[in-house]
gemmi code that builds the backbone of each chain (N, CA, C; Angstrom):
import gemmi

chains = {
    "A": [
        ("UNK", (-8.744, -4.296, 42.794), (-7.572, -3.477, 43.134), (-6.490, -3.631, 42.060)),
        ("UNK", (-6.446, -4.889, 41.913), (-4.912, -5.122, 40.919), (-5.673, -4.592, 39.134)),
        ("UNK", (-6.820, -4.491, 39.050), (-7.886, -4.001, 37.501), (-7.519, -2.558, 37.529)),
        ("UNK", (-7.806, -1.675, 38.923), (-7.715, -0.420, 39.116), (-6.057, -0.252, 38.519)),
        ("UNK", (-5.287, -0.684, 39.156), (-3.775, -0.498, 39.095), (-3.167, -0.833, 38.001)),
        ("UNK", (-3.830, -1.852, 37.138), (-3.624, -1.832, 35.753), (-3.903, -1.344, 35.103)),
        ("UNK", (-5.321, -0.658, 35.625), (-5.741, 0.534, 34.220), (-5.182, 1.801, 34.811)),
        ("UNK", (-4.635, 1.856, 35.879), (-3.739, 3.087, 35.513), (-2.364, 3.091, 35.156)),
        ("UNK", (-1.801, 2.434, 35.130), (-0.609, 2.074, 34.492), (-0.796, 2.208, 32.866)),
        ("UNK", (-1.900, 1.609, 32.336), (-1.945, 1.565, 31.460), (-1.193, 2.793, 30.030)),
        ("UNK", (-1.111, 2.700, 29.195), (-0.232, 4.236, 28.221), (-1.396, 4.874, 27.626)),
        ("UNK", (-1.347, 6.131, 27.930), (-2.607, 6.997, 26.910), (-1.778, 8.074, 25.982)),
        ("UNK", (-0.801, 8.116, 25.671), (0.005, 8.671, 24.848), (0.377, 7.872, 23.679)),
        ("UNK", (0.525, 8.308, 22.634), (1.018, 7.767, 21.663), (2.347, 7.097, 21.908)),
        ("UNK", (3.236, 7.966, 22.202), (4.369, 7.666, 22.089), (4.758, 6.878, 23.471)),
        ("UNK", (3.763, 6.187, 24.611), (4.231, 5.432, 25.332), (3.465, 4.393, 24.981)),
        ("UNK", (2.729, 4.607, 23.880), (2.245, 3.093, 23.641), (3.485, 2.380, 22.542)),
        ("UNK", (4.047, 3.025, 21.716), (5.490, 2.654, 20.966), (4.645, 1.361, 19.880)),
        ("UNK", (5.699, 0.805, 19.852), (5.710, -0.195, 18.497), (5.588, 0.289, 17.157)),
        ("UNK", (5.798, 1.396, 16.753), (5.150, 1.766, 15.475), (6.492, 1.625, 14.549)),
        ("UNK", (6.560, 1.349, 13.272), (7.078, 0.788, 12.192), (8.057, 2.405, 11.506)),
        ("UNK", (9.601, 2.664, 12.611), (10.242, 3.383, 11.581), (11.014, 3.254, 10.753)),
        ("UNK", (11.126, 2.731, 9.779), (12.003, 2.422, 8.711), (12.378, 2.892, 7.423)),
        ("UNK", (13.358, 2.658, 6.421), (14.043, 3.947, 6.000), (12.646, 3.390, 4.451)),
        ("UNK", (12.453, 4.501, 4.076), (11.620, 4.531, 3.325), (12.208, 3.771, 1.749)),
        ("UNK", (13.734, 4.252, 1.720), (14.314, 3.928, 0.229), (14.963, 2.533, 0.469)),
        ("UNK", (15.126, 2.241, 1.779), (15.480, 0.932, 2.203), (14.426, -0.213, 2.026)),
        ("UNK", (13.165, -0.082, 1.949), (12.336, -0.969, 1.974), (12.108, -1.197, 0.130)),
        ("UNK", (11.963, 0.454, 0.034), (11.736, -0.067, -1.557), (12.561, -0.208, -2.178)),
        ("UNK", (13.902, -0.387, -2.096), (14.947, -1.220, -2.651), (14.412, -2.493, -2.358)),
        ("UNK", (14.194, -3.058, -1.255), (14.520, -4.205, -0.711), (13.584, -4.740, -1.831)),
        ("UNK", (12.104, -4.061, -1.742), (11.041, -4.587, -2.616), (11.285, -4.847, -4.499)),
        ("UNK", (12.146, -4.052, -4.539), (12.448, -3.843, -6.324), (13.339, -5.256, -6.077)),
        ("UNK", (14.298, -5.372, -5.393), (15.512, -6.013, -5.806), (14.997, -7.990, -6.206)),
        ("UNK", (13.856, -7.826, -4.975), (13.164, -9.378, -4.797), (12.254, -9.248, -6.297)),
        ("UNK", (11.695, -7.964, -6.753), (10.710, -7.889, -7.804), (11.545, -8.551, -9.078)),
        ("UNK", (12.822, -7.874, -9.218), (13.841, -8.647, -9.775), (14.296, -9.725, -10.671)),
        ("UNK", (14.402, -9.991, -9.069), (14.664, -11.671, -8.642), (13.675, -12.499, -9.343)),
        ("UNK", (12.362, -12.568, -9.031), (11.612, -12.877, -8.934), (10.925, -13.091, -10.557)),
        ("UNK", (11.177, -12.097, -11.473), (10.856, -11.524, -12.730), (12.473, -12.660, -13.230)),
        ("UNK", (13.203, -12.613, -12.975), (14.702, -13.686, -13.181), (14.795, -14.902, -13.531)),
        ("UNK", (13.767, -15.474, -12.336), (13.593, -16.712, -12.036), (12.307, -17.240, -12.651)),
        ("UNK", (11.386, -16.054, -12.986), (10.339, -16.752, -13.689), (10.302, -17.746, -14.724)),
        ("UNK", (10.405, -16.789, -16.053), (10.803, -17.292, -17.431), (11.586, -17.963, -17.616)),
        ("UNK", (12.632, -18.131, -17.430), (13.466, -19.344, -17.494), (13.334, -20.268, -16.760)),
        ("UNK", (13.216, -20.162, -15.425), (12.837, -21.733, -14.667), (11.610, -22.196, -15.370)),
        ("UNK", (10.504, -21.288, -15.702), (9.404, -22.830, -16.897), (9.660, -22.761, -17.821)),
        ("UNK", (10.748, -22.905, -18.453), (11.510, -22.721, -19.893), (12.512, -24.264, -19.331)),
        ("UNK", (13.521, -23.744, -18.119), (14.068, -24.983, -17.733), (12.917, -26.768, -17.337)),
        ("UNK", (11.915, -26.077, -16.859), (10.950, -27.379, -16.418), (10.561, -28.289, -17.552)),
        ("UNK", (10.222, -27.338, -18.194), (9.701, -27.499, -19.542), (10.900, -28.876, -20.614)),
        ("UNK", (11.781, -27.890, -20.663), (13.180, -28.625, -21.712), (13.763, -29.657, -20.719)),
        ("UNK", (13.909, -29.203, -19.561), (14.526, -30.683, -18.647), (13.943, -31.364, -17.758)),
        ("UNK", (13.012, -32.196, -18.827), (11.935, -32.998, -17.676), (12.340, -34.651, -17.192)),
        ("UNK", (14.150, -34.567, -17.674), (14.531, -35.842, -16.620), (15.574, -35.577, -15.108)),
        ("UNK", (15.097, -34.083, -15.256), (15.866, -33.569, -14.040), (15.106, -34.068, -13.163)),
        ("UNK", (15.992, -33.842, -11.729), (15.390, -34.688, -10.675), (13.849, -33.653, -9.923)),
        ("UNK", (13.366, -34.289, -9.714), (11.779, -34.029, -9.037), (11.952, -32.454, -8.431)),
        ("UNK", (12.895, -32.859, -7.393), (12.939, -32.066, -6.359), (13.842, -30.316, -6.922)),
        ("UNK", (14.705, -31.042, -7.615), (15.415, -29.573, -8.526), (13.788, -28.819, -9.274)),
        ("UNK", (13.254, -29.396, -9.735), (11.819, -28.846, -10.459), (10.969, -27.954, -9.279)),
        ("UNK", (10.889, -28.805, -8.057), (10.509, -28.284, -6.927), (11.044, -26.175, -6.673)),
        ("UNK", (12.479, -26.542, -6.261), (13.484, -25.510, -5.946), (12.880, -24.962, -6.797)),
        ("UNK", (13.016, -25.151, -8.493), (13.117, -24.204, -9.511), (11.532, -22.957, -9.437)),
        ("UNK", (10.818, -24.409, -9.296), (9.188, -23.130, -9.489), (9.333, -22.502, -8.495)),
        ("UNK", (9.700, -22.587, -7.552), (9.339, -22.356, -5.580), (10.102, -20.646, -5.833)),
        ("UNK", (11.178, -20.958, -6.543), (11.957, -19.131, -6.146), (11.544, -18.211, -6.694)),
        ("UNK", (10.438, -18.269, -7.937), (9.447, -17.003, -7.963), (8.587, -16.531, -7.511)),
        ("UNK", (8.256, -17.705, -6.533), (7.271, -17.959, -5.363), (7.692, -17.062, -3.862)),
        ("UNK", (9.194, -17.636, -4.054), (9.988, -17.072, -2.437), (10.236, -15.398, -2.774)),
        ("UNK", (11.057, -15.513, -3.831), (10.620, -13.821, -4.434), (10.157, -12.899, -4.411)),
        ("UNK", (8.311, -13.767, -4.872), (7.274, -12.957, -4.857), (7.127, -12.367, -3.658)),
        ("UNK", (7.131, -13.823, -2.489), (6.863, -13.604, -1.269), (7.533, -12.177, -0.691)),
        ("UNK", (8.753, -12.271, -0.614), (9.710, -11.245, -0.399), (9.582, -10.010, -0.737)),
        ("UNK", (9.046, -9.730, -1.829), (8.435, -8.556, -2.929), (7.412, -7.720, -1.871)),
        ("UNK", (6.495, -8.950, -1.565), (5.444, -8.392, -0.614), (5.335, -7.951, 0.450)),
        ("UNK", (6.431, -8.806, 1.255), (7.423, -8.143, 2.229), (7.729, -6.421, 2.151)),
        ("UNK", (8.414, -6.468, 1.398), (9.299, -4.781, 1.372), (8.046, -4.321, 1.007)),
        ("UNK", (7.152, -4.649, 0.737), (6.214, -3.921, 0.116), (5.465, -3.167, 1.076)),
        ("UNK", (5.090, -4.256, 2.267), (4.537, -4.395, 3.642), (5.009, -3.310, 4.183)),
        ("UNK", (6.570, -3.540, 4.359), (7.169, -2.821, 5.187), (7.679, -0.989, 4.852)),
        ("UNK", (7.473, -1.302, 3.475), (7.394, 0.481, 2.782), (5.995, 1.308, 3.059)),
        ("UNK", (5.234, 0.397, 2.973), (3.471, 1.171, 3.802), (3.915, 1.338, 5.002)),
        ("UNK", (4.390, 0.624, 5.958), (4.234, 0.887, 7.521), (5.691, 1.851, 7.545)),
        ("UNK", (6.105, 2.527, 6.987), (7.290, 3.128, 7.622), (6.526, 4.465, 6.881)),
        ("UNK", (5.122, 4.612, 5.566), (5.128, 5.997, 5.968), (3.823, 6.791, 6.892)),
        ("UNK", (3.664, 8.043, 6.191), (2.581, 8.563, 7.574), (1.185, 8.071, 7.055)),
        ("UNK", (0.287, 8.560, 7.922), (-0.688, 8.344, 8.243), (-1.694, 8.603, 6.747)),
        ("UNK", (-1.594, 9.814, 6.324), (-2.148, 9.414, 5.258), (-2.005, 8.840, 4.156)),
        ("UNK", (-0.755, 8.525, 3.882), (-0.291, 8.195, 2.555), (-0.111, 6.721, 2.652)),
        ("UNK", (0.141, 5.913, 3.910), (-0.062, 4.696, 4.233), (-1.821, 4.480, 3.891)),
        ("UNK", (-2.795, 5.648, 4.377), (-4.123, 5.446, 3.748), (-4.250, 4.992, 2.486)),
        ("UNK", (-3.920, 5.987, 1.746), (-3.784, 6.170, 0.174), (-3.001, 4.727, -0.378)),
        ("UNK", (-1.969, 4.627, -0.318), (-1.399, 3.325, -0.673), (-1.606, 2.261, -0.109)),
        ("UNK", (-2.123, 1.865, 0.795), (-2.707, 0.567, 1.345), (-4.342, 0.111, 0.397)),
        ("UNK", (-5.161, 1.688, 0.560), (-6.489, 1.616, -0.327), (-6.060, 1.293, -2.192)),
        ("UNK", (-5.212, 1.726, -2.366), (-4.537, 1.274, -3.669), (-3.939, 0.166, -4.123)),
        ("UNK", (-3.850, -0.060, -2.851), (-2.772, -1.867, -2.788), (-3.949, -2.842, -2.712)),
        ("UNK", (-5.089, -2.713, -2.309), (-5.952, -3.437, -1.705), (-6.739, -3.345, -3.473)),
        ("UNK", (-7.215, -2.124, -4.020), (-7.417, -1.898, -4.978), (-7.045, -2.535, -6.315)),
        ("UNK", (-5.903, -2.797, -6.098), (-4.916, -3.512, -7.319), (-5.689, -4.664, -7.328)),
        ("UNK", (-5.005, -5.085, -5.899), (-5.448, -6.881, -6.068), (-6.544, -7.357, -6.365)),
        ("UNK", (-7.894, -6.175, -5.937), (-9.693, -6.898, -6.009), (-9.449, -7.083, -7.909)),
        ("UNK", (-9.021, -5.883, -8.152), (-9.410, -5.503, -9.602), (-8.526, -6.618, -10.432)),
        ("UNK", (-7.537, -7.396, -9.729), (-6.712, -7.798, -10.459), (-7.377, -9.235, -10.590)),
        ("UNK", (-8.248, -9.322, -9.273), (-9.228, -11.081, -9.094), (-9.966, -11.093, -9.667)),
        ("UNK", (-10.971, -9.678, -9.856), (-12.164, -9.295, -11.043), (-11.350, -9.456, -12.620)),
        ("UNK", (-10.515, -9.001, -12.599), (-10.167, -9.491, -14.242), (-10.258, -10.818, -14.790)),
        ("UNK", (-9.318, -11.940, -13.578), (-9.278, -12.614, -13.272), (-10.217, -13.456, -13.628)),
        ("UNK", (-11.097, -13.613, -13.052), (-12.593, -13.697, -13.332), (-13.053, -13.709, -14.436)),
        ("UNK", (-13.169, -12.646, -14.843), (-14.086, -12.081, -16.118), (-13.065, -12.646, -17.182)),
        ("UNK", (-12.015, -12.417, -16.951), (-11.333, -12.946, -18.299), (-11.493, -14.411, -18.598)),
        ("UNK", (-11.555, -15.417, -17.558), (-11.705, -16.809, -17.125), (-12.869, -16.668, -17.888)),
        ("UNK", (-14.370, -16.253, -17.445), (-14.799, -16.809, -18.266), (-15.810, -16.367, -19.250)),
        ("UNK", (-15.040, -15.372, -19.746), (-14.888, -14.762, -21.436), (-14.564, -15.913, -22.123)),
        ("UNK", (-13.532, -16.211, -21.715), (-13.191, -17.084, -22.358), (-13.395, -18.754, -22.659)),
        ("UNK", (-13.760, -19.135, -21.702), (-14.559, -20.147, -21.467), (-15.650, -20.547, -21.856)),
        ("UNK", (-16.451, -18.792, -22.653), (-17.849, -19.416, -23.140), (-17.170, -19.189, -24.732)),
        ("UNK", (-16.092, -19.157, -25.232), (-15.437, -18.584, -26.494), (-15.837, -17.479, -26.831)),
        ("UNK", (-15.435, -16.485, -26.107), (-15.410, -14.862, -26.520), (-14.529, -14.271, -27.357)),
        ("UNK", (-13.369, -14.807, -27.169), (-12.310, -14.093, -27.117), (-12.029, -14.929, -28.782)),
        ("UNK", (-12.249, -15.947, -28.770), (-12.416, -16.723, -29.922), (-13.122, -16.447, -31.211)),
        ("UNK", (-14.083, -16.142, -30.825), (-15.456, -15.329, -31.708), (-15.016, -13.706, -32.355)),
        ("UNK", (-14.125, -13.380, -31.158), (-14.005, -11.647, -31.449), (-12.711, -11.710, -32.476)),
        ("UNK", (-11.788, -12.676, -31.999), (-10.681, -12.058, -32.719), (-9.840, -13.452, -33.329)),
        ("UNK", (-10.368, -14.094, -33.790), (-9.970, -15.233, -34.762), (-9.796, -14.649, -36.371)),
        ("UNK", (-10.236, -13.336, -36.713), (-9.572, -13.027, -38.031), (-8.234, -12.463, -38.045)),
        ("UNK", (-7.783, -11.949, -36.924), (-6.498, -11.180, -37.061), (-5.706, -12.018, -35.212)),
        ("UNK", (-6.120, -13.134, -35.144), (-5.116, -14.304, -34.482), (-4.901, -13.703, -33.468)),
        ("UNK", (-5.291, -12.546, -32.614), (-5.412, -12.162, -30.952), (-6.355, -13.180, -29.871)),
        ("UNK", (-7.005, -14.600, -30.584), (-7.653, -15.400, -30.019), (-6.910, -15.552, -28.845)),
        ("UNK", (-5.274, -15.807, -28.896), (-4.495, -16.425, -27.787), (-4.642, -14.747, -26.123)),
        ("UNK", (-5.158, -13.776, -26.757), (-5.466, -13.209, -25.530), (-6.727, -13.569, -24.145)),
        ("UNK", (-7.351, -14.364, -24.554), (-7.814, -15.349, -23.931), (-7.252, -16.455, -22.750)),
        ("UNK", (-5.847, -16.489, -23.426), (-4.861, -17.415, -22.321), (-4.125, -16.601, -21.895)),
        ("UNK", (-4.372, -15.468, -20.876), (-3.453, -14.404, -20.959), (-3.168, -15.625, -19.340)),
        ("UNK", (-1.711, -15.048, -19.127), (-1.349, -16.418, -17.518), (-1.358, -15.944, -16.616)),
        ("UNK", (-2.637, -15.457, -16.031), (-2.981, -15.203, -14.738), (-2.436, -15.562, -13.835)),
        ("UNK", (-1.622, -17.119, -13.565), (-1.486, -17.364, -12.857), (0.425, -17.427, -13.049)),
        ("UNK", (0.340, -16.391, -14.101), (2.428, -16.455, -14.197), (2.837, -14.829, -12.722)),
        ("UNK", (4.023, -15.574, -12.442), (4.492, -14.088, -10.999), (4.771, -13.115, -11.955)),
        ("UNK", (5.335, -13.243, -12.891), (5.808, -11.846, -13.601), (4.495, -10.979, -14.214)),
        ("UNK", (3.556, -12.081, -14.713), (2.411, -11.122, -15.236), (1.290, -10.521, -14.151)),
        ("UNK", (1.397, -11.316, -13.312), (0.722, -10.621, -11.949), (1.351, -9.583, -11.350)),
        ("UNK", (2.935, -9.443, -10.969), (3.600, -7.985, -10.546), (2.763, -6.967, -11.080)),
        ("UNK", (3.563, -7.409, -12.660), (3.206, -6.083, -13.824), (1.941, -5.600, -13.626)),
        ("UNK", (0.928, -6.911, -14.163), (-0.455, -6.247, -14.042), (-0.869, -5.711, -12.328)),
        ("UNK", (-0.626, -6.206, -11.592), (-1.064, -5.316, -10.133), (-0.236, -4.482, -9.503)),
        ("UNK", (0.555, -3.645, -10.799), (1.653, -2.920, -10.581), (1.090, -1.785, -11.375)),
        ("UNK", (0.594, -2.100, -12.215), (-0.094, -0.830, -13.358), (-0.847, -0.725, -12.489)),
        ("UNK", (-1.967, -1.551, -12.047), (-3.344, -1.553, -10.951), (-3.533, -0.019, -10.350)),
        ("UNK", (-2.172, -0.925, -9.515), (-1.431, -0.002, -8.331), (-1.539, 1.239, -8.955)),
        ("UNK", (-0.722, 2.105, -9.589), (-0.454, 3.243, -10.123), (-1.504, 4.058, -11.074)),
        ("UNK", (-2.509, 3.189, -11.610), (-3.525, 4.152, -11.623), (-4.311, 4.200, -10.657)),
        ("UNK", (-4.399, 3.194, -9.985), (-5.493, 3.529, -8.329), (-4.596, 5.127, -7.957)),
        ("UNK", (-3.537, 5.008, -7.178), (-2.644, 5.852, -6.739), (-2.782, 7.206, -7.346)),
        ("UNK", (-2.586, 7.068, -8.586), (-2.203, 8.385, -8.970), (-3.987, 9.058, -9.229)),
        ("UNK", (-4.757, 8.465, -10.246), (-5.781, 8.766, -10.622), (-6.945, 8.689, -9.571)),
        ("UNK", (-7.160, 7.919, -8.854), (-8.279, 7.578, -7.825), (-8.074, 8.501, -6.315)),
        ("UNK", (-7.209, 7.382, -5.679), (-6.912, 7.892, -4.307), (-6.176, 8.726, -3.748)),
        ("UNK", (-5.163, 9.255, -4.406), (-4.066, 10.822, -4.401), (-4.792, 11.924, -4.471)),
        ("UNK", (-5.466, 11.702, -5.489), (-6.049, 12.931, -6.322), (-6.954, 13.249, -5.603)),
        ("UNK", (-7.997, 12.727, -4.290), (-8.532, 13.172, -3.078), (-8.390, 14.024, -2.261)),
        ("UNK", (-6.605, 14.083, -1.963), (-6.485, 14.823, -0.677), (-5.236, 15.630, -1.758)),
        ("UNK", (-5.428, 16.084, -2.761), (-4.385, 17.046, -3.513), (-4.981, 18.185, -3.165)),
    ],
    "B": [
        ("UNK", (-14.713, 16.581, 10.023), (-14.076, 17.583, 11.258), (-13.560, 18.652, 11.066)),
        ("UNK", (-13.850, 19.834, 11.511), (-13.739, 21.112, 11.196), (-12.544, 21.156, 12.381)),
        ("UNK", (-11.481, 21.992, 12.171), (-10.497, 22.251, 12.913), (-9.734, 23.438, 12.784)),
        ("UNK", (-9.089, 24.365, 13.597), (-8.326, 25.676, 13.909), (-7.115, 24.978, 13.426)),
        ("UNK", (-6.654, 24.064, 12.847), (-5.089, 24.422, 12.835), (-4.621, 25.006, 11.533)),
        ("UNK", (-4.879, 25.596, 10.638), (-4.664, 26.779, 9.824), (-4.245, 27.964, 10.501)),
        ("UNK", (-5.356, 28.692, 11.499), (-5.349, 29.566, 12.276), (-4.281, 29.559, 13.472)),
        ("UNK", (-4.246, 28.745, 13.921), (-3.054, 28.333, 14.764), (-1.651, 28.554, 14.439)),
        ("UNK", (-1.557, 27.978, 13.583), (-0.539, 27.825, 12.513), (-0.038, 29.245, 11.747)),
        ("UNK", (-0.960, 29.964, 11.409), (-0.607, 30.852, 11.180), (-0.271, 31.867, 12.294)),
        ("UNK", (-1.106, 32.376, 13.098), (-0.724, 32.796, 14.327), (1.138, 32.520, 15.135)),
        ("UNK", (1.290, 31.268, 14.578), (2.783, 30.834, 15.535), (3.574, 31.189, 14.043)),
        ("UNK", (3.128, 31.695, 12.758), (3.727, 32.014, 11.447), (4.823, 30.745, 11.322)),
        ("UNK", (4.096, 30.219, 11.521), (4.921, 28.318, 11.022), (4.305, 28.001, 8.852)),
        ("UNK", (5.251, 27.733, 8.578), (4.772, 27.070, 7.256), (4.151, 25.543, 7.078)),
        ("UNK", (3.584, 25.428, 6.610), (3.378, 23.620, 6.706), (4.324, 23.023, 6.787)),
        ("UNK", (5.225, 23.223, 6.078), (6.194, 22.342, 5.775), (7.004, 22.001, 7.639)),
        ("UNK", (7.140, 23.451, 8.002), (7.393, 23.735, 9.589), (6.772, 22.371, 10.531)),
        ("UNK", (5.462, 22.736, 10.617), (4.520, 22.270, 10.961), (4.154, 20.192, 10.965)),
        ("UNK", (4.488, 20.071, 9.555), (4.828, 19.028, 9.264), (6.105, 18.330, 10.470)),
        ("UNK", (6.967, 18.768, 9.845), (8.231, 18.402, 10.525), (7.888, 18.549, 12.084)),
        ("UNK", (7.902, 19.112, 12.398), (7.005, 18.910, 14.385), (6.297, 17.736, 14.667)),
        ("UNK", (4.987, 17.221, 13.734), (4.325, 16.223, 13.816), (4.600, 15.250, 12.825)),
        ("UNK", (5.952, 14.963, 11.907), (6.534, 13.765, 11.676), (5.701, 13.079, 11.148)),
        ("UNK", (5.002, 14.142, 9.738), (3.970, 13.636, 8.948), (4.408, 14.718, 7.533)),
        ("UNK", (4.116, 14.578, 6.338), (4.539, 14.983, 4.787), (3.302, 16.434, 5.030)),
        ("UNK", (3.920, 17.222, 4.198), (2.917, 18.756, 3.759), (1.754, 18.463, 3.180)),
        ("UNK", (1.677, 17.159, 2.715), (0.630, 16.794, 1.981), (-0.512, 16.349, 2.915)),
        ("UNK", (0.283, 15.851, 4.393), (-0.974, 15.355, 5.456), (-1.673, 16.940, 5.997)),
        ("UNK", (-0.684, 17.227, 6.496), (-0.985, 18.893, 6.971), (-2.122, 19.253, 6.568)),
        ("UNK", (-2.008, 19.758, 5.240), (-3.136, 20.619, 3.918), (-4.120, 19.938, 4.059)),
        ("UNK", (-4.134, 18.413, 3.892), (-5.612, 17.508, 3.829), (-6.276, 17.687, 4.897)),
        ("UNK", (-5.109, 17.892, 6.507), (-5.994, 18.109, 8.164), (-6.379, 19.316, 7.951)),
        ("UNK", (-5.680, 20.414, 7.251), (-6.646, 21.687, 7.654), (-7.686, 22.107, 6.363)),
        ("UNK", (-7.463, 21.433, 5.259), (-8.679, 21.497, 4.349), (-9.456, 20.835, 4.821)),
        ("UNK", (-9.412, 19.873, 6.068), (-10.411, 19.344, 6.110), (-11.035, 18.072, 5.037)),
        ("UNK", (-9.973, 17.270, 4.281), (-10.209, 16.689, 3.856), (-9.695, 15.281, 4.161)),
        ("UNK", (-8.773, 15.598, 5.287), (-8.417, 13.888, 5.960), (-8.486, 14.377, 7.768)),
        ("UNK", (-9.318, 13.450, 8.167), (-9.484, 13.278, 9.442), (-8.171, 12.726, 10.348)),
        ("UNK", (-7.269, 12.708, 11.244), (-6.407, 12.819, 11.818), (-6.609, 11.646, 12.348)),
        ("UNK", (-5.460, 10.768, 12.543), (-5.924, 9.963, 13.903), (-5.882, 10.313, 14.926)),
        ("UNK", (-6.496, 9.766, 15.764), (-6.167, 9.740, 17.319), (-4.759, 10.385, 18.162)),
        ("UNK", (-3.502, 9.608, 17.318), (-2.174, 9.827, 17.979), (-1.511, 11.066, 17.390)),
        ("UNK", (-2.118, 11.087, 16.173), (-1.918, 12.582, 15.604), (-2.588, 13.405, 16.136)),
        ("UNK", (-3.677, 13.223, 16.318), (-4.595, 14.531, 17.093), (-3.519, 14.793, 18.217)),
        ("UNK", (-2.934, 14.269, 19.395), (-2.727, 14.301, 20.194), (-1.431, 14.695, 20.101)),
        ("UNK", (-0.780, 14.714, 18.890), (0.575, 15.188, 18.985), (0.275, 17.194, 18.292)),
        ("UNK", (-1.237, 17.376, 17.486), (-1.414, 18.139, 17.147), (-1.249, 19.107, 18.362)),
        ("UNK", (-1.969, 18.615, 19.041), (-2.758, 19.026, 20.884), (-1.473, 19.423, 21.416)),
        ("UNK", (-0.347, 18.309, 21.396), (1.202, 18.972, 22.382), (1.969, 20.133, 21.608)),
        ("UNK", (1.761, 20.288, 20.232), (2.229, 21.191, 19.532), (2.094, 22.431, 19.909)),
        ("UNK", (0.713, 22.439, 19.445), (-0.246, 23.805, 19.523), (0.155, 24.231, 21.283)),
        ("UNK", (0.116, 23.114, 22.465), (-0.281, 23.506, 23.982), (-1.576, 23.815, 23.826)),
        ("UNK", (-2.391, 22.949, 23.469), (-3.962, 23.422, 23.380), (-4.527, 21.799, 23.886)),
        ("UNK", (-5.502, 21.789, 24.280), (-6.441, 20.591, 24.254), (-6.792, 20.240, 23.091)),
        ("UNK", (-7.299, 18.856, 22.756), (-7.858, 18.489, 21.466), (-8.900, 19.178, 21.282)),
        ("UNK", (-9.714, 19.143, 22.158), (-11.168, 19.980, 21.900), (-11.186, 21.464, 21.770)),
        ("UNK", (-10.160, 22.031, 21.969), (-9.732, 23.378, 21.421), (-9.423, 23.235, 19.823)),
        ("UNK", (-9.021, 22.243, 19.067), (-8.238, 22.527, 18.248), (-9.195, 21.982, 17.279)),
        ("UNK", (-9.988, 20.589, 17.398), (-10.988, 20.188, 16.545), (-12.156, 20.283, 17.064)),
        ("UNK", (-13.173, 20.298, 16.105), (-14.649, 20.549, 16.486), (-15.277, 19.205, 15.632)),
        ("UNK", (-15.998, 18.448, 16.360), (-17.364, 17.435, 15.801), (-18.063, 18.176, 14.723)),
        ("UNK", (-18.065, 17.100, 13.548), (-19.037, 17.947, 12.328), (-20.892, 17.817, 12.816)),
        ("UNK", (-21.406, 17.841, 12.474), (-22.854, 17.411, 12.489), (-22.687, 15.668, 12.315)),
        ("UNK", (-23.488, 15.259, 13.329), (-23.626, 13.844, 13.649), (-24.436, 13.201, 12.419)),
    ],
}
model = gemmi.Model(1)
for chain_id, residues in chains.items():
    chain = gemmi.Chain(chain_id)
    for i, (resn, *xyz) in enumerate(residues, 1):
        res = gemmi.Residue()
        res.name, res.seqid = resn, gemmi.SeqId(i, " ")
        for name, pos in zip(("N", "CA", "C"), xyz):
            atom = gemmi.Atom()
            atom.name, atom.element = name, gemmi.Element(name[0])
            atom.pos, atom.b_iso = gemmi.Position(*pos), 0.0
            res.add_atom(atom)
        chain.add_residue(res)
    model.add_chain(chain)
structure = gemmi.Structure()
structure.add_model(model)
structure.setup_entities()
């Protein structure tokens, strides 16, 4: 009795099931640029500072790496929240593009790791000193934005847009 | 999924853009539902359905299984 009475209560409408994500579209991607920023701010110079002031105290070193980190975090945030505020397909399109960035950005990742590792990159271009593209810093926030920011925008524009044009 | 809302649509002489704005989705979703090149969700179908005053099954048809 009380199963029956719950499944009719239950919402079969969209709009009485609710929760859905409206938010201002230029509001999120501000929010997202401003942390991208930040984030791009705090990079380069805080391992520039780690680097030159290594009798600073532990924990200042801590703070320092952590806010391109909190940044980033934040970045991803607005980022989050600029997909869920638009419609249905274009949240398709840019989520499959977002998802896109990142595989392609772990496959580089990868492959570049270990290109280089068996000395590829060494072998190819030790006459004209591009060897150091080999240490490209995968693991720096600013070169990860950028690169899964280009990702992004040719998935987007070239791949998954160009579907439903 | 093959679907009437072109025909519909034209019939009520709504523009996409019209059309759009009713179901609180871009001109660009519109064109893809009636080219037939993006499948609708569920809650969209259903807001398609209160638009039109039609049933869903009036408005979309199952492709070949």
């Amino acid at each position: 009795m009380l199963y029956s009475a719950f499944m009719q209560n239950k919402p079969n409408l969209p709009e009485d099931i609710g929760g859905s994500a409206v938010r201002s579209w230029r509001q999120s991607c501000k929010a997202g640029a401003v942390w991208m920023m930040v984030a791009f701010m705090t990079d380069v110079p805080g391992a520039w500072l780690i680097a030159h002031h290594k009798g600073w105290p532990f924990f200042l070193h801590i703070v320092i790496a952590a806010l391109p980190l909190v940044a980033s975090a934040l970045y991803v945030y607005g980022i989050v929240n600029w997909i869920r505020g638009m419609d249905e397909l274009h949240r398709a399109i840019t989520s499959a593009a977002f998802v896109f960035s990142i595989v392609s950005y772990l496959f580089l990742f990868v492959a570049w790791t270990s290109l280089n590792a068996v000395g590829v990159f060494e072998a190819a271009f030790q006459w004209n000193r591009l060897e150091a593209l080999g240490r490209a810093p995968f693991g720096n926030c600013t070169f990860i934005i950028c690169m899964t920011y280009v990702l992004f925008g040719i998935a987007y524009k070239h791949i998954f847009n160009r579907r439903y044009q | 999924m093959k679907n009437r809302m072109r025909d519909l649509r034209m019939a009520k002489e709504w523009s996409q853009s019209d059309l759009a704005d009713k179901l609180g989705v871009s001109r660009q979703t519109v064109n893809a539902i009636e080219t037939e090149r993006y499948d609708p969700s569920l809650p969209l179908a259903f807001k398609v359905s209160r638009v039109f005053k039609l049933p869903i099954e009036e408005i979309f048809e199952a492709g070949k299984e």
